[in-house]
N, C-alpha and C positions, 0 to 999 in steps of 0.2 A: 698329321694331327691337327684337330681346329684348333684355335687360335680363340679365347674368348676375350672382351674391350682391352681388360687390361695389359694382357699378355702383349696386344699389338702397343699401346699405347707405348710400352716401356722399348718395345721395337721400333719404333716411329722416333723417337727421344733417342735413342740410340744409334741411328741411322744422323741425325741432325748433328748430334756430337761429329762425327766421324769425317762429315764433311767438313764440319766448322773447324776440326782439329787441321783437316789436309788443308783447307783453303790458306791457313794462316801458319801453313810449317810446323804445327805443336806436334808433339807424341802423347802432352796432357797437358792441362793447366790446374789450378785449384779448384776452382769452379766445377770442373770435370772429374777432377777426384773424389769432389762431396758427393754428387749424384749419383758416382760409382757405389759410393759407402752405402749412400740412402738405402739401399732395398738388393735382397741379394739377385733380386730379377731383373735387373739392373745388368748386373755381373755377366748373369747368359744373354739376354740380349745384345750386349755389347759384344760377346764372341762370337754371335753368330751374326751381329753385323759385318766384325771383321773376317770373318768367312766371305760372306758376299761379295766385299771390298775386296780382297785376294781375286776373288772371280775375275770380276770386272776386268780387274790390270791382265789377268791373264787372256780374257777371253774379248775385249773391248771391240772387234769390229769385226762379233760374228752376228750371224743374221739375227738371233732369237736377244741378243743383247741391245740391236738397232732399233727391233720392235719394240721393245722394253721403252725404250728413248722416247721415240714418236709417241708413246702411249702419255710417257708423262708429262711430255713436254705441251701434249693435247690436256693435261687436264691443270698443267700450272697454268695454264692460258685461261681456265676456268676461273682457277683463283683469281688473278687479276681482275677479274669481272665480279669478284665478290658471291661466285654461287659455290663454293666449296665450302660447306658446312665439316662439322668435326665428324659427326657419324657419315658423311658419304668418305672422304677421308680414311676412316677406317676399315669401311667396305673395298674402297680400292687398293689399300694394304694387302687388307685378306686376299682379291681374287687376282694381283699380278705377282704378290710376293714380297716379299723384301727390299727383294733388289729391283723391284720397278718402286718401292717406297723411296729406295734412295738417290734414284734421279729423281724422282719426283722434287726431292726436297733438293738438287744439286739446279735443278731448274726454277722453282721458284726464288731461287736468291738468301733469301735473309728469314731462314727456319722459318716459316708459314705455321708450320705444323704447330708449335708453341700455343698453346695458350699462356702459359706460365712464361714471366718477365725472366731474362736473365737476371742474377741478384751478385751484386757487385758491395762487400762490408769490408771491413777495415775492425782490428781488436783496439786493444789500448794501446796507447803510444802510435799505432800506425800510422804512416799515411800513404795514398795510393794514387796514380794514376793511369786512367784506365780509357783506351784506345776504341773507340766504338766501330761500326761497320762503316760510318760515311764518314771519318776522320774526325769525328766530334771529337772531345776529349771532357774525360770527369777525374779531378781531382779528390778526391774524399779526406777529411779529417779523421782524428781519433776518434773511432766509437759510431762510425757511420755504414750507414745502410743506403743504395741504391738500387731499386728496380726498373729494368729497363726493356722495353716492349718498342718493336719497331713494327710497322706494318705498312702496304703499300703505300698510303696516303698519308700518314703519319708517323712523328717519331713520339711515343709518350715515356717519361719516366715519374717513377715517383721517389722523392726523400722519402724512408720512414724513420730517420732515427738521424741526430747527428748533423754535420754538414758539408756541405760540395762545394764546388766552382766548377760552372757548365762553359767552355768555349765550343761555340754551336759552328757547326759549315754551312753555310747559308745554300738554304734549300726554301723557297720563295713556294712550290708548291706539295712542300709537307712541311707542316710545323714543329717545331722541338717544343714539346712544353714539359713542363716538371711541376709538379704537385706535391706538396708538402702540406698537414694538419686541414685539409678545406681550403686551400689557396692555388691555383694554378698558374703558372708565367710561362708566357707563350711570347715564343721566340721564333726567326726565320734562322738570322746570323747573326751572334752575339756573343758576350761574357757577360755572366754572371754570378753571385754568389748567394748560396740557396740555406740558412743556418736557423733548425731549429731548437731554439734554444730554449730546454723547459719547456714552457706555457707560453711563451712566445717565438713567433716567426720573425726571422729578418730576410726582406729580401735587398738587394747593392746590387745595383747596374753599373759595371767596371766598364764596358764597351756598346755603342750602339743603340739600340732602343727595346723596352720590350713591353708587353701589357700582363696585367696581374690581376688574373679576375676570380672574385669570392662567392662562398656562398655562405647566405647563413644556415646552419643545419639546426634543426631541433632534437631531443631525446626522445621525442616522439614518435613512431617510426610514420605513423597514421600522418603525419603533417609532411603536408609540402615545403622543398626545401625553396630559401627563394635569393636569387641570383643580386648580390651588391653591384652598385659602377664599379665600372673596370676603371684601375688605375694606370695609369703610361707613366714610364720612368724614364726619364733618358738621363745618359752617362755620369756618374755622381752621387746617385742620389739611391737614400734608404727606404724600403715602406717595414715599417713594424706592425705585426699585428699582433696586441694584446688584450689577454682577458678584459672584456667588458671597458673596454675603451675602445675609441673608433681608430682607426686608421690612421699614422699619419706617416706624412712623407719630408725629406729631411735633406741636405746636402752634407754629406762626409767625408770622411778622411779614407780613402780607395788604402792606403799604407797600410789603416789600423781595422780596415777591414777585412785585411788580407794579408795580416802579419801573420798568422797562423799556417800562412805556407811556405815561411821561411824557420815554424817551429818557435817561434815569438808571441807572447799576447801584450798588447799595447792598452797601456789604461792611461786616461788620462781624465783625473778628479771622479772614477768612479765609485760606485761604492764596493766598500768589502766584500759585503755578499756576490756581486756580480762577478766579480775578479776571482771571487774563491771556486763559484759553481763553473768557471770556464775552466781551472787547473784543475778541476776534477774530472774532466774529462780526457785526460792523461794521465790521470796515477792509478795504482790497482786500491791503495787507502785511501777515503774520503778525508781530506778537508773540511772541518763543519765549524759552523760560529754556535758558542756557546750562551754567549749573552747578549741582549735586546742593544745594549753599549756598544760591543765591538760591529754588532752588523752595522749600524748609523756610522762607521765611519768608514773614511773615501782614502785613495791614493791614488798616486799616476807615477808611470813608471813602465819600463821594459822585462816581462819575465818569459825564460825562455821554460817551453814547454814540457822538457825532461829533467827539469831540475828542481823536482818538487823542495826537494831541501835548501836552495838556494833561496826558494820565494818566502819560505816558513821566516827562515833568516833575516830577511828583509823588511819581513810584517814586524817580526819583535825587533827589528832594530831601528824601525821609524816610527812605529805606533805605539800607542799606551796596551800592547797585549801581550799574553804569554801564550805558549804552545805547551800542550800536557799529550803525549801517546796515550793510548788506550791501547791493552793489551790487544785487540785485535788489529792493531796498526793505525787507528785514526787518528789524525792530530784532531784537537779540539783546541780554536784560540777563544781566549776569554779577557775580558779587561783587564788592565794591572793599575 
C-alpha cells in the first residue's frame, strides 16, 4: 500500500524514537509518551516500527539486511554533505522501506531526520535536568520550556518560556547557542544562566566566556531586522535586556543568581513587585499587589521556593501589608 508524506513522516519519527530509545536503554521516557498521545498515527507507526526492529535483531547479518546497511550508510554520507533535503528523505523512505529508514537514521547519528527541536518543559514547582547527546546538561526552572535542535555543525537551542543553566562541552567546531525573546549566546564551553523574566532577559556567565548577540526586530514584517554589537561577558557578569532601555551589563552575585537551584530566591533591597512575580512562578495561585504603596516597597531576604505560605508570613510580618484570599485562591497584599 502507498504510503502518502504524511504517513512516512510519522514513520520516519518513529523509527528516530526507537533508536534513541535503544541507544540510551529506555523502554520510553516522557517526551516519547507525549508524541505517542499526539496523533493516533503515531500509535501504528510506532508498531510497525517495532516490527521492523524485531527484524533486524532476528535477521541482522543476512545479505538483503547488509544491503539495506550500504544503502544507508551511502546516503547518511550524503547528509553530511548537506545535499539531503526532506523530500528526497521521504522518497528514500518510500523506495527502501522502513527498515532501510532506520539505519538510515541509526547511521546518521543524532536524528537528521528532525525538523522539529526536541522540547524539554518543566510544570510548576518542577525542576529538571536534562542530559543532552554530547553530555551538555540543561537544568530548567519552574515553568520552563526548552527546544533543542542539534545538527552536524551545530548545537542550537531555544528558551521559550521560563529559565535554564546551560553547562556546555566544549566543542570548538560547533557552537551551543541559546536564543531566548531576540537574543542569542553563543558558546563553545561554558555555564550559563539563561532567565526570561517577564519583559525582560537576563543573561549570568557562571563559567568561561561567551558572546550575546541582538537583533532589533520591528512589527513590521516588510522591515529589515538589524543586527546590535555583540556583547562578551566573561565569568560574573549579568547583561539585562529591557523594554526600551539599552543593554546593560553588571557584575553579580553567581549565589543569588543561581539560588533557584537549590529552590531558594535571594533578594536583597528589592522591590516587592520583583520578589512577588518570581514566587509566582511556583505556586498554582498568583500572588498580586493590590496597591500602587505596597508595590514601591523593597525587602531582602531568603525565601524558599515551595513555601508560598511561609513568604506571605514574612511580607505581613515585616512590612506595613496585609494578605486577603480571594475565593479563587489569590492572595492579594495591600498596605495596612
Amino acid at each position: 500500500m502507498d504510503m502518502n508524506e504524511g504517513d512516512t513522516s510519522c514513520l520516519a519519527q518513529a523509527a528516530a524514537w526507537r533508536v534513541r530509545l535503544a541507544e540510551n536503554d529506555l523502554e520510553s521516557c516522557p517526551e516519547f509518551s507525549a508524541w505517542l498521545a499526539q496523533d493516533v498515527h503515531n500509535t501504528g507507526a510506532w508498531k510497525q516500527v517495532q516490527d521492523d526492529w524485531a527484524l533486524f535483531e532476528d535477521h541482522a547479518t543476512s545479505p538483503e539486511i547488509l544491503e539495506l546497511r550500504s544503502a544507508a550508510l551511502a546516503h547518511a554520507h550524503e547528509v553530511s554533505r548537506g545535499r539531503w533535503v526532506r523530500s528526497r528523505r521521504f522518497a528514500i523512505a518510500h523506495r527502501l522501506g522502513i527498515a532501510a529508514g532506520i539505519l538510515i537514521l541509526m547511521a546518521g547519528g543524532l536524528f537528521l531526520w528532525m525538523k522539529e527541536p526536541d522540547v524539554y518543559a518543566t510544570s510548576i514547582g518542577e525542576r529538571r535536568i536534562v542530559t543532552l547527546a554530547d553530555g551538555s546538561q540543561i537544568a530548567l526552572d519552574s515553568r520552563s520550556e526548552v527546544r533543542v535542535q542539534y545538527s552536524t555543525h551545530a548545537r542550537e537551542l531555544t528558551l521559550t518560556r521560563g529559565q535554564a543553566r546551560f553547562d556546555v562541552v566544549h566543542d570548538f567546531e560547533k557552537p551551543f547557542s541559546v536564543t531566548a525573546d531576540g537574543h542569542r549566546v553563543i558558546a563553545t564551553g561554558t555555564s550559563f544562566n539563561v532567565d526570561l523574566f517577564g519583559p525582560t532577559l537576563l543573561v549570568t556567565l557562571l563559567e568561561g566566556r561567551v558572546i550575546v548577540a541582538s537583533t532589533l526586530a520591528f512589527s513590521d514584517p516588510t522591515k529589515v531586522e538589524i543586527p546590535l554589537p555583540r556583547i562578551t561577558l566573561d565569568a560574573g557578569e549579568q547583561v539585562v535586556f529591557a523594554p526600551k532601555r539599552p543593554p546593560s551589563v553588571a557584575r553579580v552575585n553567581l549565589g543569588q543568581a543561581t539560588a533557584w537551584e537549590n529552590g531558594e530566591i535571594v533578594s536583597e533591597n528589592d522591590p516587592l513587585t520583583t520578589v512577588v512575580a518570581r514566587i509566582n512562578r511556583y505556586t498554582q495561585h498568583a500572588v498580586v499587589i493590590g496597591d500602587p504603596q505596597t508595590a514601591e516597597l523593597r525587602i531582602s531576604g531568603v525565601f524558599h521556593t515551595g513555601d508560598i505560605d511561609g513568604f506571605i508570613g514574612t511580607i505581613v510580618a515585616y512590612l506595613p501589608v496585609r494578605a486577603d484570599k480571594d475565593v479563587d485562591g489569590t492572595t492579594r497584599l495591600t498596605h495596612r
